[in-house]
N, C-alpha and C positions, 0 to 999 in steps of 0.2 A: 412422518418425519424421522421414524425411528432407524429408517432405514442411511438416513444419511451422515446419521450419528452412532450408527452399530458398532459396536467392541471391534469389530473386524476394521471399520473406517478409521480408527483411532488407532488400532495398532499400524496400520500400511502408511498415515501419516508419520507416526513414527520411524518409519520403516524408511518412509522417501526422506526425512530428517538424515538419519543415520547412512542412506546409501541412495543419495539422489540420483546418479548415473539408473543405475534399476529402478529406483521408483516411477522417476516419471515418464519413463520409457513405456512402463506396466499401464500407467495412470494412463498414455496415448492409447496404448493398443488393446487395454482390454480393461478399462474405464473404471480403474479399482481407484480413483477418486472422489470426492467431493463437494461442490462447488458453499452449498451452507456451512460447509465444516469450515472452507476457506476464506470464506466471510467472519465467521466465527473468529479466526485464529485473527485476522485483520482486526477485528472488534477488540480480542485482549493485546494486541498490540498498541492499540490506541490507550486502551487502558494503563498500561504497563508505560508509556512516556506520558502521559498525564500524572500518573502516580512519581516518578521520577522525579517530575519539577516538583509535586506535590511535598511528596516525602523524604528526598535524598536528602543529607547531613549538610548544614553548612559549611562545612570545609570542603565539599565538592560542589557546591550549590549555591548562585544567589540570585536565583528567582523568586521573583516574591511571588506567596502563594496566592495573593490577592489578584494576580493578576491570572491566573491561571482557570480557562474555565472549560474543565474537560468537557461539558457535550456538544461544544462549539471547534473543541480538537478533534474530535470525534466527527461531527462532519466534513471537517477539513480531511479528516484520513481517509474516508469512506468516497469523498470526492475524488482525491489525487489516486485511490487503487481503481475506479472507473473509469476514469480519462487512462490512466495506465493499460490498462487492459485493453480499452477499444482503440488507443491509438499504436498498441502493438498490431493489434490486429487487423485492423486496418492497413497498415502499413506488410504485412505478413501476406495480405492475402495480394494484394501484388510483388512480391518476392517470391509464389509459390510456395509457402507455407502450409504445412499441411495441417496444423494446431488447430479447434478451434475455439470457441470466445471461451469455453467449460475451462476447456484444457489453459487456458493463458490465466484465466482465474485460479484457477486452483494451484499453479505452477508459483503463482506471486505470492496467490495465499500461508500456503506451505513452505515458502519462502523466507516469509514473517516469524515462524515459530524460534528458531535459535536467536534471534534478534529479543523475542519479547523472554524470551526466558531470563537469558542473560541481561538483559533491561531491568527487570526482577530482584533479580539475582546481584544485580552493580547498585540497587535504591538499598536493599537490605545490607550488602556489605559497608558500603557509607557509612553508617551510624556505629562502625566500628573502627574508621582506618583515623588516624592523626593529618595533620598538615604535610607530613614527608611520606605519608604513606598514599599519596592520591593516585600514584602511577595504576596500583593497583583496581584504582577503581576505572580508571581509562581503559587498563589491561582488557580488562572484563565486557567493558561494554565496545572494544575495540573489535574484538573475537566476536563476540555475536554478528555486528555490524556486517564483517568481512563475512564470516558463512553465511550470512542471512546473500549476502549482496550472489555469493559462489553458487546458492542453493536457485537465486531467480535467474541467474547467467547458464547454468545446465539448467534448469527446467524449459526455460525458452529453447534452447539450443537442441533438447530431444523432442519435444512438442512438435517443434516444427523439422524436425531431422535437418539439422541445418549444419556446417562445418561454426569452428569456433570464432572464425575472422569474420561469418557472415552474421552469425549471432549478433558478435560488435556492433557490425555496422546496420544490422536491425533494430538494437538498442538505441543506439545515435541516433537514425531517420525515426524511432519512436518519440527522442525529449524533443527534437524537430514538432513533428507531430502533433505531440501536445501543445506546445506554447502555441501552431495554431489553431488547434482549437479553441485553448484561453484567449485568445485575439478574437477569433471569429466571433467567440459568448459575449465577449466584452464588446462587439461591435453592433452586435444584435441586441442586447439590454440596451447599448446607449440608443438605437433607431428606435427603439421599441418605445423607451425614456421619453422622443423627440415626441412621438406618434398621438402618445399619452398626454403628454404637454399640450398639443396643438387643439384637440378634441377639447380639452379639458377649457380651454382659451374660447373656443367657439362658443360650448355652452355656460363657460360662464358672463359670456356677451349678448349670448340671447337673453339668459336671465336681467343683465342688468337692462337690457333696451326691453323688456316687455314688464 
């Protein structure tokens, strides 16, 4: 493992932070990526909006913390970056895309980093801003947001050498994509739900007739 977490992986993630045009162009063609480190940064992502509803001040905040139950956020995030990834790629590999599933992971991954910092960084300043001073914590987690969303829009866009209009409409035909898949899962548990039922109905009539 140590290899996937070496000082070197952690500086080039930095590195594609600060100059994502280069990074993940490097990240394609000569595999100075990650895929556990991109998991990883997804994991303290999750972390960092759980702690948010958790922790942020009530002057920016009125989630009650009772309702809040990170390891169930935590699946939830760990699901929506898997369906993410396989229905880009999926959808990439009939566009001629040349990305593949590493490169799409680690692209969303590393994607995630100025999002959670500044996520971090907007729970900690909360506990200091007044009622007129909230722009400021919008500001903050505004700016993450935007680079977080800039850093997955070039990473897909040099993974797959793609122009920036086809990117677009790669991303489109991906939330496409995904809802059906959520359609399809949801149609498959419900046949599955039927199937279960039905079996469940026979033996429980053998039982009562014997």
């Amino acid at each position: 493992m140590g290899k996937y977490f070496s000082k070197e992986k952690w500086k080039y993630m930095f590195y594609t932070v600060t100059h994502p045009m280069d990074g993940y162009y490097w990240i394609r063609h000569q595999d100075r990526g990650s895929v556990p480190m991109a998991i990883l940064m997804i994991v303290l992502f999750s972390a960092s909006f759980s702690a948010n509803r958790l922790l942020a001040s009530f002057v920016v905040n009125d989630v009650d913390p009772r309702a809040v139950d990170s390891l169930y956020e935590l699946i939830g995030v760990l699901a929506a970056y898997l369906l993410l990834c396989v229905s880009n790629w999926s959808i990439t590999c009939l566009m001629n895309g040349e990305g593949r599933m590493k490169d799409i992971a680690i692209a969303v991954g590393y994607g995630s980093v100025p999002i959670t910092i500044m996520m971090f960084l907007g729970t900690l300043v909360s506990q200091f801003v007044a009622d007129d001073e909230q722009a400021f914590y919008v500001m903050i987690l505004a700016v993450g947001i935007a680079y977080g969303v800039i850093m997955v829009l070039v990473g897909i866009m040099q993974v797959h050498n793609y122009t920036l209009g086809k990117t677009l409409i790669t991303l489109f035909l991906t939330l496409v994509a995904m809802f059906i898949i959520i359609f399809l899962l949801l149609l498959l548990s419900n046949l599955l739900g039927m199937v279960v039922n039905f079996f469940r109905s026979i033996y429980m009539e053998i039982i009562f007739r014997t």
